[in-house]
N, C-alpha and C positions, 0 to 999 in steps of 0.2 A: 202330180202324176206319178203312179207306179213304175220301178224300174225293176223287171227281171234281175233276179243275182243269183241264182242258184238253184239248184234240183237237187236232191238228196238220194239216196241210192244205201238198202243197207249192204253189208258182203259180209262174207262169213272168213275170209285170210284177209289179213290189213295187206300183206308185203304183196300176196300174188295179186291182187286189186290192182295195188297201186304200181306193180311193173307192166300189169296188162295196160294201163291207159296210157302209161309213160311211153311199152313200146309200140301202142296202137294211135294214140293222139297226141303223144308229145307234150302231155300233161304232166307237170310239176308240183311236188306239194308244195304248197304256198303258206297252209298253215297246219300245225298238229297238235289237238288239245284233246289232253288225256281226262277223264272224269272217272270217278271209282266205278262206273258200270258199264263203261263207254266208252270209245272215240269215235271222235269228229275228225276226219283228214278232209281237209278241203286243198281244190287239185283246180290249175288252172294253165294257160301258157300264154305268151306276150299276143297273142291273137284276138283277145278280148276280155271284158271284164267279166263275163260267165262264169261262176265256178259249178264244180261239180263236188260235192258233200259224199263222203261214202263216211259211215255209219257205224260201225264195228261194237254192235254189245257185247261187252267180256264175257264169258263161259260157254256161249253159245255153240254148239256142236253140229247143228241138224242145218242144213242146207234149209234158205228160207222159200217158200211156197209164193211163187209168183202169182199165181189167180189168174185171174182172168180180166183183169181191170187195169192192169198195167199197158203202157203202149210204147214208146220208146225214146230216146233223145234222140236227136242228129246234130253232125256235123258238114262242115262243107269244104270240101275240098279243090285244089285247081285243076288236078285230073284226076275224074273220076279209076279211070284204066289203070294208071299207073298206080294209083294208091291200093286198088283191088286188089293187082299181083304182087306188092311187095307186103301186105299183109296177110297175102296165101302161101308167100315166099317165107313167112315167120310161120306159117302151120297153125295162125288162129282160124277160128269157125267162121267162114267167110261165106255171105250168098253168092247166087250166081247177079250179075249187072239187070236189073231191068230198065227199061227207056220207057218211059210214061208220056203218054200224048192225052189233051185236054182238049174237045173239041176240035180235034183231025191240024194240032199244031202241039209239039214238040214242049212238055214242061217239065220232065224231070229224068233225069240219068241219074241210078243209087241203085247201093247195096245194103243187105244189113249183114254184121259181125255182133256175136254173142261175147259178152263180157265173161268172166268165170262161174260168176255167178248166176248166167242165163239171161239178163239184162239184153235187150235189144240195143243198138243203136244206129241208125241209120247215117249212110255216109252219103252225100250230095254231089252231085257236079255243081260247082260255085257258077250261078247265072241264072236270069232271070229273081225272082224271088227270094233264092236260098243266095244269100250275100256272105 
């Protein structure tokens, strides 16, 4: 059986990457492997075995071109509120909360916050589904 371990993400700053998720998710590098055209930082925290891969090809200058194909990660959190305003309280690019209903019953409380790079990632109320 297949086990999820990782999503990959390029960025174009290794340091501002890796202090946005540090201070937006409480992500750790875990590992950092340099290649002569490359790195690989892979970012994770005692919450799961998930990691998250950011990308970083040396020289590159130009902000990478999202498309139109891309959709987002999420996370999940134990309050949705509180984690809102203490990530608007840091002055990241925060949505406003929406409350999602599925069939006139109650399935998801979430925002999304943009990474540096433009990166989506959706942030959960921990319940029901999103564990």
């Amino acid at each position: 059986m297949a086990k999820l371990i990782h999503s990959m993400v390029r960025v174009l700053d290794e340091t501002r990457s890796v202090n946005f998720y540090k201070q937006a998710f409480n992500l750790d590098v875990a590992e950092r492997l340099e290649f002569e055209t490359f790195t690989l930082i892979y970012l994770s925290n005692s919450q799961g075995d998930f990691e998250l891969e950011l990308t970083v090809n040396k020289g590159r200058e130009v902000p990478y071109a999202l498309g139109d194909g891309y959709g987002h990660l999420a996370v999940s959190v134990e309050d949705v509120d509180a984690e809102h305003a203490r990530l608007s309280e840091l002055g990241l690019s925060v949505g406003k909360i929406i409350e999602a209903d599925y069939k006139g019953m109650p399935f998801a409380k979430y925002f999304f916050i943009c990474d540096p790079d433009g990166y989506k990632i959706e942030v959960l109320q921990r319940g029901n589904r999103f564990k």
